[in-house]
Phi, psi and omega in degrees: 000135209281189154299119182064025186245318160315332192272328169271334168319286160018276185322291192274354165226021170261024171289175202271115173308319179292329226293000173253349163271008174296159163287352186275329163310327186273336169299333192267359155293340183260328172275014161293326163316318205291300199275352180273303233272307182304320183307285149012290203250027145256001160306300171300074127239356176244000141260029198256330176302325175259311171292282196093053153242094355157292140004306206282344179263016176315274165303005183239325189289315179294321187291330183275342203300004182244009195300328171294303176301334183267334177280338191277328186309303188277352115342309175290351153299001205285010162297342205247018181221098152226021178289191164301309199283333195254330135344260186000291194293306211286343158244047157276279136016273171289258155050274202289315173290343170300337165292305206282331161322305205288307142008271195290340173293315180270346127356272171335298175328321189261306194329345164249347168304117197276320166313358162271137171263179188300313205286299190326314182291337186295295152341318186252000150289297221273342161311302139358291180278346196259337163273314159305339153264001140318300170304332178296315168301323190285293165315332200289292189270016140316294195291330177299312162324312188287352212267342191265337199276306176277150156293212175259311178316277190296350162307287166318331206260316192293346171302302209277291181308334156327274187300335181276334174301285202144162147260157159294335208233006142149188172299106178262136197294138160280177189244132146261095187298317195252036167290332209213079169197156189239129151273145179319324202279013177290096185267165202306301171330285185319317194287330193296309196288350168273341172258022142287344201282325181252170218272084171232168147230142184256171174177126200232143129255118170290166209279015185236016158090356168334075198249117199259006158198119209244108187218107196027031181225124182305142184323344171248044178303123165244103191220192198256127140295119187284098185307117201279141149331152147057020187083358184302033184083172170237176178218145178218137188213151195225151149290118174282127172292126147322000000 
């Protein structure tokens, strides 16, 4: 393998295979659930404005109504904030999710009661939407903080507290990072003495047509290639016959 072509292989396929399965991915899929269910259900009030059926706006509403579990998920970092500055921001924070509970509880409360007229029921969505997204800026750099905060070790660990709560949007592939990783300290000698080792013939391309890695199949090798996740080159491989 020529010089800094080991090093660049590296590169283009240690992107993290888990990354949809990490927990900051999952969290920010359920706060996408949150935030897809509201839209929803300020779609529906306005064809709720012409029919009045009330029903139909049920299911985006039932969906926020668990909104207290994605606010308990981010609560459990609060080990990892304890300087002054980051105290502050997290009961800014809570503060905020104590709003959107309480919103939403008295939401709850009207939203199907026909003695609420319309303008109200109205009122109380859009106050509703305007504290969830209000918060939403304020988590955007929460996560960005825990993504600089954790290690990998407390990651695995806060994933199995995760995955034991629930997500919102349903049964999630749990994450085992070591199913599938190259550590940076995996020096070039090794990785070389492990694909020679196996009883493979190998071929990597990057995604800018490279090819950087060649294991007993001649350079101009045509074959049908297998496209990597995440934009990452394709690979192509054969079992060497005894």
């Amino acid at each position: 393998m020529a010089k800094g072509m080991f090093e660049e292989f590296l590169q283009e396929i240690q992107g993290d295979l888990d990354k949809e399965h990490h927990p900051l991915s999952r969290i920010k899929e359920e706060k996408k659930f949150i935030l897809d269910a509201l839209t929803k259900l300020r779609q529906e009030l306005r064809f709720i404005e012409i029919h009045g059926k009330w029903k139909e706006a049920e299911e985006p509403l039932l969906q926020l109504k668990n909104i207290g579990g994605h606010h308990e998920k981010l609560n459990l970092f609060d080990e990892f904030f304890i300087e002054p500055e980051d105290l502050y921001y997290r009961r800014l924070m809570r503060h905020e999710q104590e709003a959107i509970e309480e919103s939403l509880d008295e939401l709850l409360h009207i939203f199907l009661r026909e003695d609420i007229n319309f303008v109200e029921k109205i009122w109380r969505v859009e106050a509703l939407t305007k504290l969830i997204q209000e918060q939403d800026k304020r988590e955007d750099i929460f996560l960005q903080m825990l993504e600089e905060k954790l290690t990998e070790h407390e990651w695995r660990e806060k994933a199995n507290q995760l995955e034991a709560m629930g997500y919102l949007m349903g049964r999630v592939e749990p994450y085992n990072p070591t199913l599938r990783r190259i550590d940076p300290s995996l020096k070039r000698e090794e990785f070389e003495a492990i694909v020679m080792a196996l009883p493979l013939r190998i071929a990597y391309e990057n995604s800018r047509g490279e090819l950087l890695l060649l294991k007993d199949f001649a350079p101009d090798l045509d074959a049908d290639w297998i496209e990597l996740p995440e934009g990452l080159g394709k690979i192509y491989f054969e079992e060497e016959k005894e």
